[in-house]
C-alpha distance (Angstrom), angle and dihedral (degrees) to the residues before:
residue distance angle dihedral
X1 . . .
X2 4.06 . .
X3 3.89 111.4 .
X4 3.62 87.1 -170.3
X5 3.42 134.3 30.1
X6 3.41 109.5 -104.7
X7 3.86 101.7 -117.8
X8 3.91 89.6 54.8
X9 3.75 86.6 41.3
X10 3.75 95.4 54.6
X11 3.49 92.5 45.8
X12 4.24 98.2 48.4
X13 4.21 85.0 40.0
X14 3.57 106.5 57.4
X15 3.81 105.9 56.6
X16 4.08 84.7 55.7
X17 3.75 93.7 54.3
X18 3.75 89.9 33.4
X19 3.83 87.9 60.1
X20 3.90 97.2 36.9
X21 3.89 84.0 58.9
X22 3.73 97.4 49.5
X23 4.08 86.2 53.4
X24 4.02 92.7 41.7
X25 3.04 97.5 -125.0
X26 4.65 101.8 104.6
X27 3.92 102.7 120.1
X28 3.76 127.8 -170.6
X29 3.86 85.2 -106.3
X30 3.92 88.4 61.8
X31 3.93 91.0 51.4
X32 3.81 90.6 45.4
X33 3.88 90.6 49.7
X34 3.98 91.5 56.9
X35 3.67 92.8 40.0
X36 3.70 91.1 58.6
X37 3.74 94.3 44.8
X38 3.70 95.9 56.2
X39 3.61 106.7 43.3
X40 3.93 91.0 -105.4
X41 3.89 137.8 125.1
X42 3.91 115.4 -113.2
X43 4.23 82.4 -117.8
X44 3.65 84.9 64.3
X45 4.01 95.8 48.2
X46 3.67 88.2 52.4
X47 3.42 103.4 48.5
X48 4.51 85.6 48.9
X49 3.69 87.4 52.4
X50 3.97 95.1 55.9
X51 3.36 96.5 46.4
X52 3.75 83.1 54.2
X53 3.16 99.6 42.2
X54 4.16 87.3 50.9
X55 4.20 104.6 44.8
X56 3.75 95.9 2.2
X57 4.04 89.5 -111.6
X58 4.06 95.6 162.9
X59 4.13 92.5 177.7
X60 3.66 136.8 22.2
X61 3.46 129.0 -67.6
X62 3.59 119.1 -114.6
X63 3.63 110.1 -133.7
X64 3.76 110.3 -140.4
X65 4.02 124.2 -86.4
X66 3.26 148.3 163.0
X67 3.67 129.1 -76.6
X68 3.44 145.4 -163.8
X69 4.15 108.9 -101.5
X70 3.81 123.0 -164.4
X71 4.10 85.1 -111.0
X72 4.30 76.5 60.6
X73 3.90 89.5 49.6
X74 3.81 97.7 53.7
X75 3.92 86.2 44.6
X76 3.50 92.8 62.0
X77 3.89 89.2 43.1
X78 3.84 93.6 54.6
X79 3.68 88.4 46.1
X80 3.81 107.5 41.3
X81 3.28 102.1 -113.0
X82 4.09 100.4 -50.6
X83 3.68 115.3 151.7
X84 4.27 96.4 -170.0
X85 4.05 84.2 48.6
X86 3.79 97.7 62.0
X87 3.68 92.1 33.4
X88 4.22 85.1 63.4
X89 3.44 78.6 41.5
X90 3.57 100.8 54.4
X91 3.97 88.9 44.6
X92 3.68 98.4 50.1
X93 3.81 92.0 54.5
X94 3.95 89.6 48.4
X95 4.34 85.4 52.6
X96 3.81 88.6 49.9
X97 4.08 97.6 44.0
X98 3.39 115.5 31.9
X99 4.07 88.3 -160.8
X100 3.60 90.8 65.5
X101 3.45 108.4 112.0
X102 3.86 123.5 -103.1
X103 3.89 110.2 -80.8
X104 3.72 125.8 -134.2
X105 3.62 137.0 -113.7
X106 3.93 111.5 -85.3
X107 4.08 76.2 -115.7
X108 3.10 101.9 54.7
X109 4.03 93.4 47.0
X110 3.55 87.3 57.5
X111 3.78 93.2 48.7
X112 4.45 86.8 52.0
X113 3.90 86.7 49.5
X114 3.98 103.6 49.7
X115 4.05 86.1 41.0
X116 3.80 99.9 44.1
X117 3.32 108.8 27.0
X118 4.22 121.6 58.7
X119 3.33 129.6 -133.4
X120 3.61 101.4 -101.8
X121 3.94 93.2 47.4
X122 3.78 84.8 52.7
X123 3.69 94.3 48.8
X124 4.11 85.0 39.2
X125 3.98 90.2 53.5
X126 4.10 92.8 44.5
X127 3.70 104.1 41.2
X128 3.85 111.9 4.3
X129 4.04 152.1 -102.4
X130 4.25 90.2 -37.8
X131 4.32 90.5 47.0
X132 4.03 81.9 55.3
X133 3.24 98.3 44.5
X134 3.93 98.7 49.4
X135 3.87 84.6 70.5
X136 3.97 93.1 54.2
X137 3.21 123.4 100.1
X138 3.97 132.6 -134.0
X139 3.67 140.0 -151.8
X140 3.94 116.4 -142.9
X141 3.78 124.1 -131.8
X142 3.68 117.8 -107.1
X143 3.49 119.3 -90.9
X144 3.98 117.5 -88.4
X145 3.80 140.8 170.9
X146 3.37 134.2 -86.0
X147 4.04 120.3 -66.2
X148 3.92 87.4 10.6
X149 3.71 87.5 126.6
X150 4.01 130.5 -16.8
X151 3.36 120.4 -158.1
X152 4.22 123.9 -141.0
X153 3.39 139.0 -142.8
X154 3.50 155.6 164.4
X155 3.99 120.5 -139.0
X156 3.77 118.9 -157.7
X157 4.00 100.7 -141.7
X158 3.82 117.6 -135.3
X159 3.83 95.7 -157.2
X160 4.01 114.2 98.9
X161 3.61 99.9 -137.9
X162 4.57 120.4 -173.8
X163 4.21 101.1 -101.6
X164 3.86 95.2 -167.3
X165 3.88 90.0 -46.3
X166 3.22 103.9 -34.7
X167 4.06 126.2 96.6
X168 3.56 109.7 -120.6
X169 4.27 133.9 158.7
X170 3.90 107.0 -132.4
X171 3.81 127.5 -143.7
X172 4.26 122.6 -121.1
X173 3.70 110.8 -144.7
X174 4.06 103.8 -170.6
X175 3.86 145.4 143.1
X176 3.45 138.1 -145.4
X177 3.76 146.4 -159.1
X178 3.69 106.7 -112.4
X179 3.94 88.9 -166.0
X180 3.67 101.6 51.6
X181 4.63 94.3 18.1
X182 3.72 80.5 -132.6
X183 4.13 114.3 149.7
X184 4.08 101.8 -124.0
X185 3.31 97.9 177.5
X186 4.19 143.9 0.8
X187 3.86 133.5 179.4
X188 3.60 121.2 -175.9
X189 4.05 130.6 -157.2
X190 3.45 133.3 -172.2
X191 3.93 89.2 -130.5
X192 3.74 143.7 30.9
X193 3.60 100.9 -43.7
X194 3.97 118.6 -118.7
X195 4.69 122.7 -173.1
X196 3.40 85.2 -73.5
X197 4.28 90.1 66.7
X198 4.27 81.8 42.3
X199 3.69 94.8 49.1
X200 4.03 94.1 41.6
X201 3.93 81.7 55.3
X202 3.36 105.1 46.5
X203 4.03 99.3 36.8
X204 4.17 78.9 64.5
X205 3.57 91.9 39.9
X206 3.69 94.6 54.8
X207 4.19 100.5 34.2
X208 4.27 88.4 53.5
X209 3.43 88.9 -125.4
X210 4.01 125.1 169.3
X211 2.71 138.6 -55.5
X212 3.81 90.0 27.7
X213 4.09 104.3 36.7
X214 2.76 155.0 150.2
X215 3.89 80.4 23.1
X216 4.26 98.6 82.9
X217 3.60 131.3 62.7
X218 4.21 121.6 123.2
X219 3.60 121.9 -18.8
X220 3.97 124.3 -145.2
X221 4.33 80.3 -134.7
X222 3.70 149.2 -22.4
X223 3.63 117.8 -129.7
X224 3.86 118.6 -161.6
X225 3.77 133.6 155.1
X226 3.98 112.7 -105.0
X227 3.93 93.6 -71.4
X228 3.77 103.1 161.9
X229 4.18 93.1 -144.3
X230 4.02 83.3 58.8
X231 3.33 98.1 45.0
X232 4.00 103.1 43.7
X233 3.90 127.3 120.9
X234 3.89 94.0 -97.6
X235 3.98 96.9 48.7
X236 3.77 92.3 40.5
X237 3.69 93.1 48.7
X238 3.70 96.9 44.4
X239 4.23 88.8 56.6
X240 3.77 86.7 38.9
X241 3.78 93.7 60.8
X242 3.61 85.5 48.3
X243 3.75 97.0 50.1
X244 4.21 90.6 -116.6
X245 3.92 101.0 140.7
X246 4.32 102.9 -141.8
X247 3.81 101.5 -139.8
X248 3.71 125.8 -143.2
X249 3.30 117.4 -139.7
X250 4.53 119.8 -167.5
X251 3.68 107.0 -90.6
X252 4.11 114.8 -95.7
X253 3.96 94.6 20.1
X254 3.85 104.8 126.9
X255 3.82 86.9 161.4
X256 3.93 86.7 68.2
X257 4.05 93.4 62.3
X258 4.13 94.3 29.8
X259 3.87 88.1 157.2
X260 3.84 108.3 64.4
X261 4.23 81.5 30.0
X262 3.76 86.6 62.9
X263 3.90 90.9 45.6
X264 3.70 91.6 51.0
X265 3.82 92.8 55.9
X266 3.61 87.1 40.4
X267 3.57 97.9 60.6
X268 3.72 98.4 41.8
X269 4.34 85.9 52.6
X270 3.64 97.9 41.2
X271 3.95 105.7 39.0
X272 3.85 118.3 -4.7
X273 3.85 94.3 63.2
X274 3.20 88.9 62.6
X275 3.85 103.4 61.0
X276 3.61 130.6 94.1
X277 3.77 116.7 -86.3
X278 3.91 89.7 14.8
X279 4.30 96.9 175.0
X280 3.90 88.3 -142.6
X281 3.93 100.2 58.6
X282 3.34 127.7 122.4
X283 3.90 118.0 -74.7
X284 4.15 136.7 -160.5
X285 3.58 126.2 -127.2
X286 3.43 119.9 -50.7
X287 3.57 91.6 25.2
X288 3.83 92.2 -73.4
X289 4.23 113.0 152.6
X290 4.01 114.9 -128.5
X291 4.06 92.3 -129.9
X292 4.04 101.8 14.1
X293 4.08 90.4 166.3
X294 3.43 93.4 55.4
X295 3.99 110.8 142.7
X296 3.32 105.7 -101.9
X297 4.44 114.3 -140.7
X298 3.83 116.7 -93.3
X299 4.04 105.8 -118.5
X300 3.33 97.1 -112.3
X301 3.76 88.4 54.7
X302 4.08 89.0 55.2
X303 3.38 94.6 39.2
X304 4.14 83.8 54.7
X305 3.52 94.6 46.3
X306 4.01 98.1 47.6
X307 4.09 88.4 51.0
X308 3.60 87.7 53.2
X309 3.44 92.8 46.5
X310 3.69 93.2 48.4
X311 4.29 87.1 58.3
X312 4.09 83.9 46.6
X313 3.99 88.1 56.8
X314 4.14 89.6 43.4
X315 3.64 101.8 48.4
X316 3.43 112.8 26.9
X317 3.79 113.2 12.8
X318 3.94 113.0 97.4
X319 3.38 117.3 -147.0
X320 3.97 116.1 -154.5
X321 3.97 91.6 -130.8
X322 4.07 86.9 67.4
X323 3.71 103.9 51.5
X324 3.90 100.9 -115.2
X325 3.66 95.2 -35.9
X326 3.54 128.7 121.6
X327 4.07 122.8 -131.8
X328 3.61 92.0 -101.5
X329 4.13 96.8 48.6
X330 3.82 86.7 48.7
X331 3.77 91.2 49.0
X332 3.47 101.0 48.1
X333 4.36 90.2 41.5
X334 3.91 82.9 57.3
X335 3.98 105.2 89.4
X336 3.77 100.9 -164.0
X337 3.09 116.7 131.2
X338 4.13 123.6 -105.4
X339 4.10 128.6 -130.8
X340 3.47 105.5 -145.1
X341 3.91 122.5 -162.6
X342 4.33 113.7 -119.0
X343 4.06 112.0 -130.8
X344 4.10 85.5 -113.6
X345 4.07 86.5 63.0
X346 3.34 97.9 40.3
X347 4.12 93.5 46.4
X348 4.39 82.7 75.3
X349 3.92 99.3 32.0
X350 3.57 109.9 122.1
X351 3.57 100.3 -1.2
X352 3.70 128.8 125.8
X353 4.06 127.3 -137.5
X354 3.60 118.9 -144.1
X355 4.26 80.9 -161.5
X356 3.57 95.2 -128.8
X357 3.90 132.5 119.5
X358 4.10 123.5 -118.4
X359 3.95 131.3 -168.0
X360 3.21 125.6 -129.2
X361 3.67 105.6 -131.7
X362 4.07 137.8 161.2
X363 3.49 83.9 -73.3
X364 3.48 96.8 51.1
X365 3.70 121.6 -128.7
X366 4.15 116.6 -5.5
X367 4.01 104.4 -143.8
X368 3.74 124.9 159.9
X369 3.19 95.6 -17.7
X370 3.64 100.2 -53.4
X371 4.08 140.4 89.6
X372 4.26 120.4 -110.7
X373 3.98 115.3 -166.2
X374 3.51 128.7 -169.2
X375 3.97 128.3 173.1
X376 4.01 90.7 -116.5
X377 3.80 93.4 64.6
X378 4.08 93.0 75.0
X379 3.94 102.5 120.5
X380 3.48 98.9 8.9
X381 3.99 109.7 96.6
X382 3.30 117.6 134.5
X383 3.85 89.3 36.4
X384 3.78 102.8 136.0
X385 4.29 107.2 -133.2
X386 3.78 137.1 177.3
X387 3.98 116.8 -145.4
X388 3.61 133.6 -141.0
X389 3.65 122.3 -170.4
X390 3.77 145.3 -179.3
X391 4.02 112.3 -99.1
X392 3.27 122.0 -99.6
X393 4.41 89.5 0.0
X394 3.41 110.8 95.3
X395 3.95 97.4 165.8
X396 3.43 91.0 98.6
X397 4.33 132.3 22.2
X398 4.02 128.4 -170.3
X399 3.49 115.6 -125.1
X400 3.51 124.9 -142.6
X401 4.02 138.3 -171.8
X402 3.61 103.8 -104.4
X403 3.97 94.8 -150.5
X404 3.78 97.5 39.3
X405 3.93 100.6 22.3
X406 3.82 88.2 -134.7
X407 3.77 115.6 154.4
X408 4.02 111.3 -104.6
X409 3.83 96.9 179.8
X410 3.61 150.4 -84.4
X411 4.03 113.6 -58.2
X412 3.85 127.8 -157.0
X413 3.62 138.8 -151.2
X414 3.97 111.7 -83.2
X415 3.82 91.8 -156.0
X416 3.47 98.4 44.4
X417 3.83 98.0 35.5
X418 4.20 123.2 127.9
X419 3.69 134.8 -122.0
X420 3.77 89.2 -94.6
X421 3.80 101.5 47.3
X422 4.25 93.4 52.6
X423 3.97 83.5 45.2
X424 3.77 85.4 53.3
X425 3.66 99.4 48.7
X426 3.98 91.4 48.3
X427 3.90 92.4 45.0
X428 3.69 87.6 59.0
X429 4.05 97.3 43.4
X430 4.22 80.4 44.5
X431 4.23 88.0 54.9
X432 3.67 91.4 44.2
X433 3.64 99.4 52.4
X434 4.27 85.1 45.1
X435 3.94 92.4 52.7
X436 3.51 88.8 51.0
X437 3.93 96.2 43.5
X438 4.12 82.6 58.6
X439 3.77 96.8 46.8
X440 4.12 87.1 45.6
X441 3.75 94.6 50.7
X442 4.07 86.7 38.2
X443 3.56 90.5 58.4
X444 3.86 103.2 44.3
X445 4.44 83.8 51.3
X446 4.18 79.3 61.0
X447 4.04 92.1 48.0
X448 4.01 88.5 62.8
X449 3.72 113.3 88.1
X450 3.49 115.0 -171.0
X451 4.31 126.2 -164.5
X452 3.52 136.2 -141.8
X453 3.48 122.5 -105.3
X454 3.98 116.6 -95.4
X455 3.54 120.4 -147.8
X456 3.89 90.3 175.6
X457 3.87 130.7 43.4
X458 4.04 103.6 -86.5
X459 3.71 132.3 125.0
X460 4.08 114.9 -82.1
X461 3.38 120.0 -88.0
X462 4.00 128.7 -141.8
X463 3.63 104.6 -114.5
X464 3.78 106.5 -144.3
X465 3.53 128.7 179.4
X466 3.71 123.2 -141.5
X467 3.94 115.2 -128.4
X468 3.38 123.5 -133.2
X469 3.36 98.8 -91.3
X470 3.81 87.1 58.2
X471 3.89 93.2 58.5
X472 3.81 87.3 45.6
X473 3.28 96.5 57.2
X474 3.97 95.2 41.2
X475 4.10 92.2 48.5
X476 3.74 87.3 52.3
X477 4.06 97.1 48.5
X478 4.08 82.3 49.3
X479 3.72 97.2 54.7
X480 3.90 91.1 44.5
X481 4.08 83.4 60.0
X482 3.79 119.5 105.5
X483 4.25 105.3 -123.6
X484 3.94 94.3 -153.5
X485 3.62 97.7 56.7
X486 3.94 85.9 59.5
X487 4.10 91.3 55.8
X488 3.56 107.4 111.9
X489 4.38 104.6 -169.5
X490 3.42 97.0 -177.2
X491 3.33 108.7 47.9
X492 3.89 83.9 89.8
X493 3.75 127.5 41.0
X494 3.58 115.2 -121.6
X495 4.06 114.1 -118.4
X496 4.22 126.9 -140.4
X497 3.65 111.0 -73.5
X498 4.07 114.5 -112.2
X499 3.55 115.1 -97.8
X500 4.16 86.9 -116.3
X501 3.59 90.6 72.4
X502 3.66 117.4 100.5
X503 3.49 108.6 -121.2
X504 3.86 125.7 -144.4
X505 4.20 117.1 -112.6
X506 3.74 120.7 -125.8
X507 3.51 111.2 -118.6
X508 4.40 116.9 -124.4
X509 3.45 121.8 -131.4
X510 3.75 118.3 -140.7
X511 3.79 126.2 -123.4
X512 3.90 123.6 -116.7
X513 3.71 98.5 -108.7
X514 4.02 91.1 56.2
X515 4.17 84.9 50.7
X516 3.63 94.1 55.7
X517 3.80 89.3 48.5
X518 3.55 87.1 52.0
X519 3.99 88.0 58.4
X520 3.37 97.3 55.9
């Protein structure tokens, strides 16, 4: 068995023999060694080192063939990729100039276009830029941890799905984790998606909200691929006042975001075919469908379904990249640390400012044309406001101070408003005008001064009533007080002691004689 092949093997053997010649010391051993390494007979070996030996000719000579020319190339292009159609070509050129050069055997072309030309430029020249680059090849990114970088989307649904009676295929705007391949956030619409789908996705993405937490919170980046809802002022200014850098990838490079490109395909192989009306099932001859009046889902059915299919893929799908884990185990194994968003940031994320300044009025707020309540607005007209709103939702606005930009609160639309929002707003004028019923009748109890009663002539005096904090404070000083210095002994004369009383004996002093006795 070879080692090498014998091309190579000719080439690498004969400057060693070549040089053990010149030095006399090449033995029939040394050819026999080579001969046995390449595959060859020691004949062979000989006959390679004299031809060496007499033009220096160390490898085979190539004899001369055809190749495949750039004229060739564009040839194959005009013709998709059909060898027998440029060969007819070739010939009817060489009939019409008798210059041309001489044309190969159909054979022989075929034999140029397998050796010169690769796969992928073969696929490239028959089918296109994707045929080519199927036969590439792709290095992954290292491995990371989780919200390093998510990667976004948007995922053209082939389902027809009933939009308010009308059949229409809706759009998937979602991102994923391309450490953990969990789902952090999705947002569908029953049209081509615009920011507003983007923002919808990544405010839910970014709070951990269901049906997707607690996977979310701040990513390190966002990688997407030149799409201009991504990449427009409001999105990138939203993620820029959060410090997210928005990534653009080259136009028409799936391989760049191979995560969420994997969970498109996935989602189309492993749920959307198979949903009613799916616009890539099977079909009959002549095109015909097997059930074409089949009822199609309502959206809010599909919309219900994905969601729930989106938890499936989180919890309990196992993608091979995490070793028989699902997204969720792998997210919750990976200790690094989240950056959650505060309410106050999230109250302007992904809203636009039309930079102008509103009053608050009886009303309420006066924008486009049209009146927003909210309960919080009771006793603030004349309040001057800016607004901020969600594009293309105009339901609902943020309200901001216009002097301090503080947030007031959310506002809704007056003419469209429920049951439960007008009951709101009048249950919070209602508690306003009670609080301020107590304070009044609070402050008219403080207007009453009463006096103390007089039991001689002498002006009135304000009677006043110490609180309890008063007392406290008095009690306290009264125990700190030190009795004994408040005795007063003779502010009453002592009287004669009763004869029952025991009374003390006076002691008697001795006289001097009796001490000396005493010494003795």
């Amino acid at each position: 068995m070879a080692l090498f092949p014998p091309t190579s093997g000719r080439a690498a053997a004969m400057p060693r023999l070549l040089d053990l010649d010149s030095r006399g010391e090449l033995s029939a051993a040394h050819v026999r060694l080579v001969a046995k390494a390449l595959g060859k007979s020691e004949r062979t070996v000989w006959r390679w080192l004299a031809a060496a030996r007499k033009d220096h000719r160390l490898a085979r000579v190539e004899a001369p063939h055809f190749t495949v020319t750039t004229e060739v190339r564009r040839l194959l292009a005009l013709w998709g990729g059909n060898a027998s159609r440029v060969h007819a070509e070739l010939v009817q050129r060489a009939a019409d100039d008798p210059n041309a050069p001489a044309v190969p055997s159909l054979s022989t072309l075929h034999r140029a276009i397998r050796r010169d030309l690769t796969r992928g430029e073969r696929a490239g020249l028959k089918s296109g830029e994707a045929a080519r680059r199927a036969h590439d090849v792709f290095g992954q990114r290292p491995p990371t941890h989780r919200n390093a970088a998510w990667e976004g989307d948007h995922k053209h649904v082939p389902v027809e799905v009933d939009v308010e009676g009308e059949l229409a295929t809706p759009w998937v705007t979602w991102f994923i984790d391309c450490a953990t391949k969990a789902i952090t956030g999705a947002a569908v619409t029953a049209h081509a998606p615009s920011r507003d789908a983007v923002l919808a996705s990544l405010r839910i993405a970014i709070t951990r909200s269901e049906p997707f937490g607690p996977v979310g919170g701040l990513p390190g980046q966002i990688r997407v691929d030149r799409g201009k809802e991504f990449l427009c002022q409001t999105v990138t200014a939203a993620m820029g006042a959060l410090a997210v850098p928005v990534t653009d990838l080259p136009a028409y490079s799936p391989h760049l975001k191979g995560t969420i490109e994997a969970l498109n395909d996935a989602v189309e192989e492993m749920f959307l075919v198979s949903l009613p009306r799916y616009t890539g099932r099977q079909k009959l001859n002549r095109g015909r469908l097997a059930d074409p009046d089949a009822p199609p889902l309502t959206y809010e059915a599909f919309v219900g379904l994905l969601l729930d299919w989106a938890c499936w893929w989180n919890t309990r799908h196992h993608p091979s990249a995490l070793n028989g884990r699902t997204p969720i185990q792998a997210w919750q194994a990976d200790a690094t640390p989240l950056t959650d968003v505060s309410a106050g940031q999230l109250a302007t994320f992904a809203l636009e400012d039309d930079g102008r300044t509103y009053t608050i009025s009886t009303s309420g707020v006066r924008w486009r044309r049209r009146d927003y309540l909210a309960p919080w607005m009771n006793g603030r007209t004349g309040t001057k406001v800016s607004v901020r709103h969600l594009p293309h939702h105009d339901d609902t606005i943020e309200v901001f101070d216009a002097a301090t930009g503080r947030h007031l609160g959310s506002a809704f639309l007056a003419a469209a408003a429920s049951r439960e929002q007008i009951r709101s707003v009048q249950a919070a004028r209602t508690a306003a005008a009670r609080r301020l019923k107590a304070d009044l009748k609070a402050a008219e109890k403080l207007r009453r001064r009463r006096f103390e009663a007089s039991t001689t002539a002498a002006p009135p005096r304000p009677l006043t009533s110490s609180t309890s904090a008063q007392a406290e404070e008095e009690l306290g000083a009264a125990a700190q007080t030190d009795r004994r210095a408040l005795a007063r002994p003779d502010l009453v004369p002592h009287g004669p002691a009763p004869d029952t009383w025991a009374r003390p004996r006076t002691a008697r002093i001795p006289t001097p004689d009796e001490d000396q006795a005493d010494d003795r």
